[in-house]
C-alpha positions, -999 to 999 in steps of 0.1 A, spaced: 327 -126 -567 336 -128 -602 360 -104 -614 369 -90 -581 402 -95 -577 406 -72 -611 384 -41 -593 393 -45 -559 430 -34 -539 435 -42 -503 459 -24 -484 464 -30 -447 477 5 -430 459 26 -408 441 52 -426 462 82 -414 492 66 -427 481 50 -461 485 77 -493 456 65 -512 455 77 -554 447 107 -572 418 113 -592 393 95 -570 351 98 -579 340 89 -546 360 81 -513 336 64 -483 347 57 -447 333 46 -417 354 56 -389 358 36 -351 340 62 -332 373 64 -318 368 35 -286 333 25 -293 342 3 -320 377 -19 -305 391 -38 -334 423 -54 -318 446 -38 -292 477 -35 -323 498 -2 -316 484 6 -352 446 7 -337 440 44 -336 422 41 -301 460 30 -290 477 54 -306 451 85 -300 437 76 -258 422 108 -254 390 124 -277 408 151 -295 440 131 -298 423 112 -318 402 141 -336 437 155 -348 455 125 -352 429 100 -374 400 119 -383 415 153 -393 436 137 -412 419 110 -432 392 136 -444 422 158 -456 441 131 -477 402 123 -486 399 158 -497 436 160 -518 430 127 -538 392 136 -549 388 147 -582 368 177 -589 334 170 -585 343 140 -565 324 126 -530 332 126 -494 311 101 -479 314 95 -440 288 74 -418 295 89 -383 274 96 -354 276 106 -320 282 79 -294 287 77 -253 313 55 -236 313 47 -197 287 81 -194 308 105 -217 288 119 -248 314 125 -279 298 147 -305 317 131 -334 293 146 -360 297 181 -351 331 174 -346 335 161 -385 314 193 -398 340 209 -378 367 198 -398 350 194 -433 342 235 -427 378 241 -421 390 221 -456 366 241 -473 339 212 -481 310 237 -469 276 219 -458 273 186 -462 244 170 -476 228 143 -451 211 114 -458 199 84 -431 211 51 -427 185 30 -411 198 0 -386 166 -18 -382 186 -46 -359 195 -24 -336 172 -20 -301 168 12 -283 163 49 -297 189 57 -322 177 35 -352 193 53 -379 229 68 -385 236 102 -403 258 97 -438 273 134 -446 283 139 -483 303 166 -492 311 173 -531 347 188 -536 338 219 -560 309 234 -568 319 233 -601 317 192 -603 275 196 -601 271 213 -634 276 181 -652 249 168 -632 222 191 -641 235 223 -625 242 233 -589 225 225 -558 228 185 -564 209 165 -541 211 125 -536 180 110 -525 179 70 -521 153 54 -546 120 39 -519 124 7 -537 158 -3 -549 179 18 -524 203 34 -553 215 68 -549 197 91 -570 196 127 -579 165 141 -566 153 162 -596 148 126 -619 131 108 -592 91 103 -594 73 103 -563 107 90 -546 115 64 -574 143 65 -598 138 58 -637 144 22 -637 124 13 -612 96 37 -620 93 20 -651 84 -14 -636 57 1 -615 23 -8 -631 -5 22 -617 -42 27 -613 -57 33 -644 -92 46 -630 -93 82 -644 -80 107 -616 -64 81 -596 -28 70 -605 -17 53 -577 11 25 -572 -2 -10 -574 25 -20 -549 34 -64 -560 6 -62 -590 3 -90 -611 6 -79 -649 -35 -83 -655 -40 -58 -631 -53 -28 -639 -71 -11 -606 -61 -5 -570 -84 -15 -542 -109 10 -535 -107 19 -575 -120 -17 -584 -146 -14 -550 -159 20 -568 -160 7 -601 -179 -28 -589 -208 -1 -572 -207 12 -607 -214 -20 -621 -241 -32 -601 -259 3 -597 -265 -1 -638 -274 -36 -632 -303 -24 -608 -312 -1 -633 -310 -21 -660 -332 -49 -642 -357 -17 -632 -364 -9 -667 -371 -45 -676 -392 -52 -647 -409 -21 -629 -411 -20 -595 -439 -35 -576 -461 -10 -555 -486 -40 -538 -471 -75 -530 -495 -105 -530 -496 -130 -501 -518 -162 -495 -532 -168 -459 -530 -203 -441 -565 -201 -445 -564 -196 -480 -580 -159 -489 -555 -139 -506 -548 -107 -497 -524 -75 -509 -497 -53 -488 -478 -24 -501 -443 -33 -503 -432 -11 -475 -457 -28 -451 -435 -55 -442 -444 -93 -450 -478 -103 -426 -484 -139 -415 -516 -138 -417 -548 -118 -439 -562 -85 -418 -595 -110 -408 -570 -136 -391 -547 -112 -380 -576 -94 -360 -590 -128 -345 -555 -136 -332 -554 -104 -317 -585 -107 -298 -579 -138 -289 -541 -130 -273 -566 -101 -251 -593 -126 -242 -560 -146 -232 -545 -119 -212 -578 -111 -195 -579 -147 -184 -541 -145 -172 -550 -112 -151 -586 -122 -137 -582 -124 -99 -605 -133 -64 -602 -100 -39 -578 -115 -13 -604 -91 11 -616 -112 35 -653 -101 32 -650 -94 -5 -642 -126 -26 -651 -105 -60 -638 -115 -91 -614 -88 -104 -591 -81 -133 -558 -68 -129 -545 -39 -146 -512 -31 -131 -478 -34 -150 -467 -65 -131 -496 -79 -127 -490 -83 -88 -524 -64 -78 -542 -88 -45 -573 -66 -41 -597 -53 -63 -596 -20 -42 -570 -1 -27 -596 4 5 -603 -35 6 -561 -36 7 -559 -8 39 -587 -31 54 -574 -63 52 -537 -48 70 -562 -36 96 -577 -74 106 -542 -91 103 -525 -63 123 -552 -64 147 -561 -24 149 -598 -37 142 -621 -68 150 -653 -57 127 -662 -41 98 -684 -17 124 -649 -5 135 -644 14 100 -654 49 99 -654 52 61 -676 35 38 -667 4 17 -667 21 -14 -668 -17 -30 -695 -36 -7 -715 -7 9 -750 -14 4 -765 22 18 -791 35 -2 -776 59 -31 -798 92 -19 -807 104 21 -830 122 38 -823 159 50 -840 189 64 -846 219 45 -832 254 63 -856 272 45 -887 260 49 -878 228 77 -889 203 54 -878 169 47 -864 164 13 -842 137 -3 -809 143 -19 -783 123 -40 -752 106 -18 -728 130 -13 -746 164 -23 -732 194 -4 -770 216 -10 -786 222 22 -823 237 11 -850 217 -6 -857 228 -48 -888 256 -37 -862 275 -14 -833 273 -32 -851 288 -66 -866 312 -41 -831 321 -28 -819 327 -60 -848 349 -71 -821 387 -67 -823 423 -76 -795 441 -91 -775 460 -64 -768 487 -93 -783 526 -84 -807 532 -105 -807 495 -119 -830 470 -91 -836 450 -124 -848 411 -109 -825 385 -123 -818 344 -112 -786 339 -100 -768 304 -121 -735 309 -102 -724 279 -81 -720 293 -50 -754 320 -57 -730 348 -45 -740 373 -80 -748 404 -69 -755 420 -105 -780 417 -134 -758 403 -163 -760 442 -179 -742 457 -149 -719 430 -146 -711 433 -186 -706 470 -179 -679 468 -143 -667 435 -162 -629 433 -147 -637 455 -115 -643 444 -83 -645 448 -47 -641 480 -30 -626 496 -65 -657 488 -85 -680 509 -59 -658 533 -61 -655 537 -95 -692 532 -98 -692 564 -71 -671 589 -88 -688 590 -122 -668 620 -143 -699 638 -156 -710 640 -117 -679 650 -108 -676 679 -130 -709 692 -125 -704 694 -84 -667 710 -95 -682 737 -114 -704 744 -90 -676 754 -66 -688 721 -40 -659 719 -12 -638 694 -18 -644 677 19 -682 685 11 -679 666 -23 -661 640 1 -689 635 23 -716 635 -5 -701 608 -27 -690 584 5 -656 586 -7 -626 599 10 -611 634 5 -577 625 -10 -596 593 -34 -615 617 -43 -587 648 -50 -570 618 -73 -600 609 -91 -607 646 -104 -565 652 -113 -571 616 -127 -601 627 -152 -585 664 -159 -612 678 -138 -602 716 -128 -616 725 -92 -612 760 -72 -597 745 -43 -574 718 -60 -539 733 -46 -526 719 -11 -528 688 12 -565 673 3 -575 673 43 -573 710 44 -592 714 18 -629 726 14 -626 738 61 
């Protein structure tokens, strides 16, 4: 190096030993970690001369830090890279150990910064470096107390922390070209001097561009609500420009269609695999994979191969397919004896006279006997369609009942002093329906105290 020889003294004594000069700015040392780093087996090694730990805490390190300490000016630095290390299983807490002594010299905290060793392999990829300042009067020059070195993220120099810029010194903060999108300001990390935008700036600013392009382009030329297409067979024909782009005009389109179904009905047209069937069916399931146009024809059929029957006589049900009976039959009437045809499968059981006669009724109502016709399915109405309005959500026993015990009756026998058991008997209702009927409308009696069979002896 040019110039060297000039700036640079070597001395060869151990560090213990050697008096170094007054006055010094900065004094950096990186010590053996006493026999983790072997040098030569010289009696001067301080691994020889120091075999145990804190022989060799007293003897080399105490010392150098204190000669360290005498020869620094005020204001001056105390750099040491030490860390803890482990020989043959033994952990040697070297850093605590050099706090240890720098606290006893008076050096106070340290300031620590990390020296990464990206060669090494394992865990422990970085080293501690603990900086102590002699006085705390050698800061103010600096910018006042509390100094704090912080190593610039690009160049690596050894800065004070209160000029950096987002962890950049000056010098290098002033070759840093930035973002210039308004509100952005990031680092444009290897730029090329025409650059003026990071990544997703110039991606945001490109949208920009081409979203006024668009808009440009719509004011020129307004959008199309119907698109115009031309057929294969030459009519042309409109479709709004959300309905896709067709193939064909609506007339083609529709004769394709039917086509593809007369297609499909072709594909699916079967012969009954029935043996006494041979119909022409079309098949309908998902599959396609229907034999029989009938599930009855299918039970048949497994009946002949499986042997269960020999004719069609053997069936007991009908062949709802190929059953040739006539659609009506002849029955006899229970009213009148009569023979009278009916529809296949009609459940009636009385020819048209006697079963209008049958339905010819008189209201069961007292006091009604008003003749009505009875439309009900099953001709079970017992009530003209006034009486049933009126018990409308009453039936049964209850609605006689009810019917029975009318209040205005009921308060006319009650002031006349009627028994209660006599009341009981007169109404055909039973003494205790009848006691809750009268506490039900609020209808006082004589006798209305005690248990209701008692009553009215």
């Amino acid at each position: 190096m040019p110039g060297a020889e000039e700036r640079v003294e070597l001395h060869a004594a151990p560090a213990e030993d050697f008096e170094p000069p007054s006055g010094l700015d900065l004094v950096f040392t990186s010590p053996p970690y006493f026999k983790k780093e072997v040098y030569g087996h010289e009696d001067t090694q301080s691994w020889v001369r120091y075999p145990s730990y804190r022989e060799w805490i007293e003897g080399f390190l105490a010392p150098v830090m204190v000669r360290a300490r005498d020869r620094l000016r005020p204001g001056g630095w105390l750099v040491l890279n030490v860390a803890d290390v482990t020989i043959e299983g033994n952990r040697y807490p070297l850093v605590a150990d050099a706090r240890r002594v720098a606290e006893e010299l008076g050096l106070g905290e340290p300031e620590i910064l990390r020296y990464e060793l990206p060669s090494l392999l394992g865990d422990d990829r970085e080293e501690p470096v603990l900086c102590w300042s002699k006085s705390r009067e050698a800061t103010h020059h600096l910018g006042g107390p509390g100094l704090q070195l912080v190593m610039c993220e690009k160049c690596g120099r050894v800065t004070d922390h209160r000029v950096l810029r987002a962890g950049i010194c000056p010098s290098c903060d002033a070759k840093v070209v930035r973002c210039q999108y308004p509100g952005c300001g990031k680092d444009l990390p290897g730029a090329i001097a025409t650059r003026r935008y990071c990544d997703d700036c110039a991606r945001r600013i490109d949208a920009e561009r081409a979203r006024d392009r668009r808009r440009v382009l719509r004011e020129r030329v307004p959008v199309r609500v119907i698109r115009k297409f031309t057929c294969t067979c030459g009519v042309e024909f409109e479709v709004p420009t959300d309905g896709g782009r067709p193939r064909a005009c609506p007339s083609c389109t529709s004769a394709r269609k039917a086509e593809e179904a007369e297609a499909e009905i072709r594909r699916r047209t079967k012969t009954c695999a029935y043996r006494h069937c041979d119909r022409a069916f079309v098949d309908h399931s998902p599959r396609n994979s229907a034999k029989f146009c009938h599930e009855e024809h299918r039970r048949r059929e497994k009946a002949f191969r499986t042997g269960r029957v020999t004719s069609v006589k053997d069936f007991r049900k009908s062949d709802p397919v190929l059953d040739e009976r006539p659609s009506s039959a002849i029955h006899t009437c229970k009213g009148c004896g009569n023979p009278f045809e009916l529809p296949k499968g009609s459940q009636r059981t009385r020819c048209s006279d006697c079963e209008a006669e049958a339905r010819k009724k008189v209201c069961k109502t007292e006091g009604c006997e008003t003749e009505f016709h009875d439309e009900s399915e099953r001709n079970n109405r017992r009530y003209c369609e006034a009486c049933q309005a009126k018990t409308s959500g009453r039936t049964g026993k209850r609605r006689t009942i009810q019917r029975k015990l009318d209040p205005d009756r009921l308060a006319v026998l009650a002031a006349a002093g009627v028994p209660i058991k006599k009341m009981a008997e007169v109404l055909g209702v039973g003494a205790s329906t009848l006691d809750r009927y009268l506490r039900k409308h609020g209808i006082e009696h004589p006798r209305t105290g005690g248990n209701p069979k008692h009553r009215g002896a």
